[in-house]
VMD Tcl script that draws the C-alpha trace (Angstrom):
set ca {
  {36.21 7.57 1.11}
  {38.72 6.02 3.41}
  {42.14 6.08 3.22}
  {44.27 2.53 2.52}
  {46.40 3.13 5.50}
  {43.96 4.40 8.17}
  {40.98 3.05 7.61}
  {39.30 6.77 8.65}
  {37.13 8.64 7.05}
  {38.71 11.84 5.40}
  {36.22 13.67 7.38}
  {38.08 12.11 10.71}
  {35.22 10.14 11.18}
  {36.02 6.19 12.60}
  {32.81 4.26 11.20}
  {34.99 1.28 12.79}
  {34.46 3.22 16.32}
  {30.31 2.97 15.44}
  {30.13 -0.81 15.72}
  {27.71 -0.28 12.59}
  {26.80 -4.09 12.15}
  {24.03 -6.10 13.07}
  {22.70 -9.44 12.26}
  {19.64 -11.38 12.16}
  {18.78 -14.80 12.18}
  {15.63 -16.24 11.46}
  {13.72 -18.28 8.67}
  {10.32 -17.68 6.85}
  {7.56 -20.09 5.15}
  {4.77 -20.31 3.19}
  {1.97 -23.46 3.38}
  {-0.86 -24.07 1.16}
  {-3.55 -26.64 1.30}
  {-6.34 -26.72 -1.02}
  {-9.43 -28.74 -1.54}
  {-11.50 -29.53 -5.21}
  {-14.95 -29.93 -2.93}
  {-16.89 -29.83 -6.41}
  {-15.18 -30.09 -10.22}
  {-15.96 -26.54 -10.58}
  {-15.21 -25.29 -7.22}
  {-12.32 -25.04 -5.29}
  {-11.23 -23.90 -1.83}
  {-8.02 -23.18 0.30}
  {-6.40 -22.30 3.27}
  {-2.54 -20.39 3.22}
  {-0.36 -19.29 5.87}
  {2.23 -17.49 4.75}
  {5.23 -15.07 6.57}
  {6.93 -12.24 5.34}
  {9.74 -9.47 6.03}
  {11.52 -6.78 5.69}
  {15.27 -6.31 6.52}
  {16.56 -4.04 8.98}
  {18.55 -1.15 8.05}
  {20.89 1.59 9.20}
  {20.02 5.38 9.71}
  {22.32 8.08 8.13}
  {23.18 9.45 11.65}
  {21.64 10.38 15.16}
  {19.29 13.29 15.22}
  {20.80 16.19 17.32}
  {18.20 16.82 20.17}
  {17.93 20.17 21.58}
  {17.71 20.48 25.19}
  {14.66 22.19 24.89}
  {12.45 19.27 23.34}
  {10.46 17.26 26.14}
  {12.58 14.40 25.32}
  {15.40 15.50 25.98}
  {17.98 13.05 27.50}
  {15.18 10.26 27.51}
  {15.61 8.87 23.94}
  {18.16 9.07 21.75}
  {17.22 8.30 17.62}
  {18.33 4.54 17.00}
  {21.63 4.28 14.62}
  {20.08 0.70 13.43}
  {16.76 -0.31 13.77}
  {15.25 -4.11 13.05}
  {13.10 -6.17 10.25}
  {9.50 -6.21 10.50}
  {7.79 -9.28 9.96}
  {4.18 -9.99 8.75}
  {1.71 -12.95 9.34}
  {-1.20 -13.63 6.77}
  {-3.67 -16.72 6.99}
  {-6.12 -16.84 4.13}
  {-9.12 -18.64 2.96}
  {-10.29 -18.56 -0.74}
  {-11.93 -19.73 -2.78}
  {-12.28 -20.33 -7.14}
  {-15.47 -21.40 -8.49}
  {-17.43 -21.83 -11.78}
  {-21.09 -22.01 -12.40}
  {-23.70 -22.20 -14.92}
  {-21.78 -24.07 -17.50}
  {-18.54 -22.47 -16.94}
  {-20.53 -18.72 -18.04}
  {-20.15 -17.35 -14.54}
  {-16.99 -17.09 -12.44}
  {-16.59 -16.28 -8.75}
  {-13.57 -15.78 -6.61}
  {-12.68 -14.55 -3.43}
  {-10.53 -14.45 0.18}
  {-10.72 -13.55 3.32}
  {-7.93 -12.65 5.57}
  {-6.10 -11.49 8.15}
  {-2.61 -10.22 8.41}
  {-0.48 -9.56 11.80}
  {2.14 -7.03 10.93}
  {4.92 -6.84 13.51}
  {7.59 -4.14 14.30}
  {6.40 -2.26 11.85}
  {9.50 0.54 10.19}
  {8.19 3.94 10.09}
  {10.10 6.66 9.65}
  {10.05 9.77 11.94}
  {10.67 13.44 11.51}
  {10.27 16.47 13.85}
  {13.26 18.95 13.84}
  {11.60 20.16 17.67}
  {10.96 17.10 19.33}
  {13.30 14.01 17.87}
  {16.27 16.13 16.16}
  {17.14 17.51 13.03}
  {17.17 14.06 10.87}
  {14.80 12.15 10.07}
  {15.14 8.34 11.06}
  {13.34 5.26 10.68}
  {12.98 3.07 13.97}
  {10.49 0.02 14.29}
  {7.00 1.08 15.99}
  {3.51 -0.61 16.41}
  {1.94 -3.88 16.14}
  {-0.83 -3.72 13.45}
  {-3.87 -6.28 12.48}
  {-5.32 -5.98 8.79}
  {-8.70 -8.16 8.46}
  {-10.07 -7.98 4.76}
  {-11.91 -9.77 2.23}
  {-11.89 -10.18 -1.61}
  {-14.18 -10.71 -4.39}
  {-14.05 -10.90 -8.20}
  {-16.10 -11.92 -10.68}
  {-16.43 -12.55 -14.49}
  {-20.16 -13.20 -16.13}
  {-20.94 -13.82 -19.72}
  {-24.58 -12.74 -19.43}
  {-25.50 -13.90 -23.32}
  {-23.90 -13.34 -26.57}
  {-21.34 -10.79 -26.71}
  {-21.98 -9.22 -23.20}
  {-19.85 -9.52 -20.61}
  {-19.98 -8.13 -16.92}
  {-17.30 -7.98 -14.76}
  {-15.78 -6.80 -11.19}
  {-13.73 -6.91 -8.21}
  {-13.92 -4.94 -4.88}
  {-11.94 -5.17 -1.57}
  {-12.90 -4.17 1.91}
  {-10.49 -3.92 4.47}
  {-10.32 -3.02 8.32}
  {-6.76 -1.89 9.90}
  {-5.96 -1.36 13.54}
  {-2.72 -0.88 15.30}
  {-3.35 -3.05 17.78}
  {0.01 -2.65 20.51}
  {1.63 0.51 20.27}
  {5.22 2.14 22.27}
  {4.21 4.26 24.93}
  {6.89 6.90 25.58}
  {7.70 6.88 28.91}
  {10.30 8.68 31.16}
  {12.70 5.79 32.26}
  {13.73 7.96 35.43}
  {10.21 7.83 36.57}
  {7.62 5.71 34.58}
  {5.25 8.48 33.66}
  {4.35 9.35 30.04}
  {5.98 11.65 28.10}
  {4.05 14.90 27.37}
  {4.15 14.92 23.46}
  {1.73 13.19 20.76}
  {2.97 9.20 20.52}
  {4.27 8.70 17.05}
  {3.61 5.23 16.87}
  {-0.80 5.90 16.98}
  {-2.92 5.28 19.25}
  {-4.75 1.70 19.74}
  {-7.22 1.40 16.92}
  {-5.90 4.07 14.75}
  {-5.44 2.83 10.92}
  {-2.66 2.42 8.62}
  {-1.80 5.00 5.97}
  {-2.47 4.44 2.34}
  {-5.34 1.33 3.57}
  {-8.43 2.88 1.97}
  {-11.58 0.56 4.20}
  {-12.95 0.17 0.24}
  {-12.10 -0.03 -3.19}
  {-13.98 -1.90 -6.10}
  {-15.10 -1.61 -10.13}
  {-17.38 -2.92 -12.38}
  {-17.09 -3.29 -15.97}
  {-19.51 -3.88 -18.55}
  {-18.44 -4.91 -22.69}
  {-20.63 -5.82 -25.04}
  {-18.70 -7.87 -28.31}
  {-21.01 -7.64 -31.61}
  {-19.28 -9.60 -34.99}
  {-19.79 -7.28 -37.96}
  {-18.39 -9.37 -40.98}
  {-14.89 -10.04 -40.83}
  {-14.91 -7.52 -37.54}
  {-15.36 -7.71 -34.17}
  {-16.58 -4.75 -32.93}
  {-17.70 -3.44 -29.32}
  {-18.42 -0.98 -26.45}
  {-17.65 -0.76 -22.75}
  {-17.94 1.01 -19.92}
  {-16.45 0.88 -16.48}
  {-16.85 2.60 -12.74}
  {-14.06 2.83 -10.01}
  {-14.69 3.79 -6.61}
  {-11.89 4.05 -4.05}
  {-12.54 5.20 0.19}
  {-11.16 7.79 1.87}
  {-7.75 7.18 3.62}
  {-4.84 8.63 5.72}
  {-1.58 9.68 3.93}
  {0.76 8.71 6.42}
  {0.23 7.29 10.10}
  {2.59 10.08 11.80}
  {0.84 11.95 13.63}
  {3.66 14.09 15.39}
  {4.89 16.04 12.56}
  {3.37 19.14 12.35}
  {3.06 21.73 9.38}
  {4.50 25.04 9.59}
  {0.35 25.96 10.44}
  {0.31 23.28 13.57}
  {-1.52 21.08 11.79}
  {-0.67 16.89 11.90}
  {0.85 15.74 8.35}
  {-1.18 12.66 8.61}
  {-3.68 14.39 6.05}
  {-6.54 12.70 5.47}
  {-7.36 12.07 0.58}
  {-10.99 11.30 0.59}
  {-12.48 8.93 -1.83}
  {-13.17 9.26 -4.96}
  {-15.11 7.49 -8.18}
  {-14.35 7.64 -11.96}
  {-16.05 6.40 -15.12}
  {-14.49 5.60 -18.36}
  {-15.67 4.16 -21.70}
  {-14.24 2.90 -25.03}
  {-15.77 1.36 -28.28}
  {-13.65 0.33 -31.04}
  {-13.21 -2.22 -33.55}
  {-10.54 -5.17 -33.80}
  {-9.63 -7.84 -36.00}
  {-7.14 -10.59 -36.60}
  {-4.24 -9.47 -34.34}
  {-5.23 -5.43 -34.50}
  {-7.38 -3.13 -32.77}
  {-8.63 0.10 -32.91}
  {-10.82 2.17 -30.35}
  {-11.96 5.59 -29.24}
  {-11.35 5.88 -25.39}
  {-12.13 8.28 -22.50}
  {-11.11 8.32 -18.99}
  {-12.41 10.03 -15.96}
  {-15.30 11.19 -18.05}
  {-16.58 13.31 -15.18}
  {-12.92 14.67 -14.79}
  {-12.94 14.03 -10.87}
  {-9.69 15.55 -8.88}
  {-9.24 12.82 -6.97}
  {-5.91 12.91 -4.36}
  {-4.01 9.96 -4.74}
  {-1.45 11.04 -2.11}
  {-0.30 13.58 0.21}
  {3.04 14.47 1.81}
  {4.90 17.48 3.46}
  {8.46 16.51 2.83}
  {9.51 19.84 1.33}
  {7.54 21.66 3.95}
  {4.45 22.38 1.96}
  {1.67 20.25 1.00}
  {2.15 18.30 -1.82}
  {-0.45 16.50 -3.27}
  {-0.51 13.95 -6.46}
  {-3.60 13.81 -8.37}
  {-5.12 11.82 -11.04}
  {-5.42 12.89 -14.42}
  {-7.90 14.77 -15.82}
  {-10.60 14.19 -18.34}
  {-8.84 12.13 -21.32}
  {-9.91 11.77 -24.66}
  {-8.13 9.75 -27.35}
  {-7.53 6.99 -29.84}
  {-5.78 3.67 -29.50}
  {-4.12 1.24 -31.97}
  {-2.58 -1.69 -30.74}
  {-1.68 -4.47 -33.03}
  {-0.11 -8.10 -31.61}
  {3.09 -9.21 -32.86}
  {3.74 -13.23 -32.92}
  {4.17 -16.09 -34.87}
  {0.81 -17.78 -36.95}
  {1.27 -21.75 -35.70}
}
mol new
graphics top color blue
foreach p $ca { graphics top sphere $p radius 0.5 }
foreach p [lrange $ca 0 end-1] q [lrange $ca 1 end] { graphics top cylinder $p $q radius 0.2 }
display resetview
């Protein structure tokens, strides 16, 4: 806390003397056009922008002599926003009477400046510091649907498939000379992916509604599949074994079902989730230096009331 008087730190520490301020000026939009080509079909076109503000890091990492980068970078006290460009297409549709609808997008997103954060006690100092790194492209496309088949059944879905690619990276270069630094780039190579961007994920879902007097009663079953995908897109960090920290959760699939009974404004049902009781790894890290890795849950059995609270018009 600083003193009234001084202005310093009670550590001695000036943050006056650190020039910690920064600004940045800019504005971001969003436009929209869309098109009713049919009554029951509809398609559009957005271009939107989006950021993230810059920030400060806690300090400047202490670099040993001994790490190849020694007095050729120095650990950024501030570091800038990143900025993101999407343009979409989509489109919302009806069809056979309103029984069957069908959405969907494609895209493709241009993600700027990107913040990562960076951490290798041997090579960038003892701190760990975020600093803005590669250019990446994400090009994807979505699709959901809803079908009332006949009667009381009902099929339903949604998947997404993206592709990710840095696509200009920050080569680390000696400034004396020009040449490249002899140590892993932190920032990925051209092409690699980005972390937590799994190239597929999708369900279906199947219910089946049967009146049984005053009851509604039913039964349903759904299937979840999600890819394989990095953890984190550093690839300097190394475990105490040698071994990158970008660690690679497969994919994974899970099944659930439920039939119950409801009516008026209550509900009651028999459940289970991840009937096949799949470990699936939903994400890895190594910031305690060991692997940590959070999981799903396991096989779950149980039973559900839910009642509706609101006023009869």
């Amino acid at each position: 806390m600083s003193t009234p008087s001084t202005g310093v730190l009670s550590n001695l520490n000036n943050l006056d003397a650190k020039h910690l301020d920064k600004s940045y000026v800019g504005w971001r939009s969003r436009g929209n056009l869309t098109w009713h080509i049919l009554p029951d079909a509809l398609v559009y076109y957005t271009w939107s922008q989006g950021f993230r503000p810059g920030g400060f890091n806690r300090a400047q990492s202490i670099i040993k002599p001994s790490s190849p980068i020694y007095g050729l970078f120095t650990p950024p006290l501030a570091y800038g926003p990143d900025t993101l460009t999407n343009n979409e297409i989509g489109w919302k549709t009806e069809w056979f009477e309103h029984r069957l609808q069908v959405n969907g997008a494609v895209y493709q997103e241009m993600w700027k400046g990107t913040q990562i954060a960076i951490f290798d006690p041997g090579v960038t100092g003892n701190l760990i510091f975020t600093t803005n790194g590669p250019d990446y492209r994400v090009r994807g496309t979505e699709l959901s649907f809803v079908g009332r088949v006949f009667g009381g059944l009902t099929v339903s879905g949604a998947a997404a498939w993206n592709s990710s690619a840095v696509v200009k990276t920050l080569p680390l270069v000696n400034p004396s000379t020009g040449q490249p630094i002899n140590i892993v780039n932190p920032f990925g190579a051209l092409g690699s992916p980005l972390a937590q961007s799994p190239p597929f994920q999708g369900n279906l879902r199947i219910r089946y509604e049967v009146p049984f007097g005053d009851y509604l009663s039913f039964v349903q079953a759904g299937v979840s599949r999600q890819g394989g995908s990095y953890a984190s897109t550093d690839q300097l960090t190394k475990t105490l074994q040698g071994a990158p920290v970008a660690f690679y959760d497969p994919g994974f699939t899970t099944y659930d079902a439920a039939a119950g009974v409801s009516k008026d404004d209550w509900t009651a049902q028999l459940y289970g989730e991840n009937l096949t009781d799949t470990r699936a790894n939903l994400f890895s890290s190594y910031n305690d230096f060991v692997k940590a890795t959070t999981v799903n849950r396991p096989r779950t059995l149980g039973l559900r009331f839910s009642y509706k609270f609101g006023r009869k018009e």
